[in-house]
N, C-alpha and C positions, 0 to 999 in steps of 0.2 A: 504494500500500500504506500502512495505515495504521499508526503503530507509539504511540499515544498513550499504550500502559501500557508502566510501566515495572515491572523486580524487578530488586531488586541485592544482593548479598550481598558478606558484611563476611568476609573470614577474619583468625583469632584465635589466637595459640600460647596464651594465656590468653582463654578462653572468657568465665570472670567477671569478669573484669577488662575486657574490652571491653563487656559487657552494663553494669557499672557505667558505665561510662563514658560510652554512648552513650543510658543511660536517665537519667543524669543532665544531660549537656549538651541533648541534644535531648526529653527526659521522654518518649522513647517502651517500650513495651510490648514484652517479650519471653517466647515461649510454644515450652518444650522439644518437637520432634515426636517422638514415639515410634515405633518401629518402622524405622527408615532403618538401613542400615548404617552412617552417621556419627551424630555428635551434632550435633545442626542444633536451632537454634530461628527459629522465623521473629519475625518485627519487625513490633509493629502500629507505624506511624506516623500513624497521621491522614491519611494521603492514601495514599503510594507503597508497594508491599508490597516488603519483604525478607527475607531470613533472615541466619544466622548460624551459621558452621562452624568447627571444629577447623583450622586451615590444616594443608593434605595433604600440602606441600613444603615445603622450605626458600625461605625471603622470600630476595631479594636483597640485596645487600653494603648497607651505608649508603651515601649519596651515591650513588646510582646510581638512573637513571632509574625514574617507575615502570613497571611493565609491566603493568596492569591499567586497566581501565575506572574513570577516577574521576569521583566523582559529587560535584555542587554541592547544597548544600541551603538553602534561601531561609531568615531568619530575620528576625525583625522589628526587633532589635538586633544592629549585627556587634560592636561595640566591649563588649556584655556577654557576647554568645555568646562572643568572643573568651576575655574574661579566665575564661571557665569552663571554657573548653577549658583553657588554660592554668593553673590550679590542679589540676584533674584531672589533669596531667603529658602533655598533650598540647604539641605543636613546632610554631611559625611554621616553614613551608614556606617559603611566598612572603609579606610581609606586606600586610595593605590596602591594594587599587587601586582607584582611578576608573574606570569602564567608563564613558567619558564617554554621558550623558545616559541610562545606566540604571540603576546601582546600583554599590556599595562590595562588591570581590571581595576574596580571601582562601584562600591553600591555607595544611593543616596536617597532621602527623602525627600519628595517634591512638595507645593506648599499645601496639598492637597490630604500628606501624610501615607501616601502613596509610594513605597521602594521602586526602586529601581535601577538599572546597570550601566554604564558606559564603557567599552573598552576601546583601546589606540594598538592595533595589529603592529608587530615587531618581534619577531625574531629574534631580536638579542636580548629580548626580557629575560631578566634572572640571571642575564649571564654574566 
């Protein structure tokens, strides 16, 4: 079975406030869909398709594992991607690791409270 595409969605207790944010760190594209019983916009990114929703529940406690699927997104800088997450009011999770001989990994908290991954592919990580 082939599973090569991917869709992932972001949920938001501030909707704008994560669109800012994730159109500002990652410069992608956000389009409201009309008609859904939620508010949902889906995410153009340049490759992988997503959306973006109202979160339906209550998030869990701080410090407490996460319980959703999180997702890593490849950038060509981690140490700039970095500091823009972190102006934007996003949180080191985990800070920059070596995945020796692939690339420079990285979890973080968006303003949303939401984890998530960025790595910088290289070959000489770790070494």
């Amino acid at each position: 079975m082939n599973a090569g595409h991917i869709y992932f969605e972001i949920q938001a207790d501030d909707t704008q406030r994560a669109i800012n944010f994730y159109s500002q760190v990652f410069t992608w594209k956000f389009y409201e869909v009309k008609g859904l019983p939620i508010s949902y916009w889906s995410i153009e990114t340049g490759g992988s398709r997503g959306g973006l929703l109202k979160r339906p529940a209550q998030m869990p406690p701080p410090q407490s594992g996460t319980n959703a699927f999180v997702c890593s997104l490849e950038v060509d800088n981690f140490d700039a991607t970095s500091k823009v997450i972190l102006q934007l009011g996003g949180l080191v999770a985990l800070p920059k690791f070596p995945v020796p001989g692939k690339c420079w990994q990285g979890y973080f908290v968006d303003t949303e409270g939401n984890t998530f991954g960025i790595f910088e592919v290289d070959e000489n990580a770790g070494k």
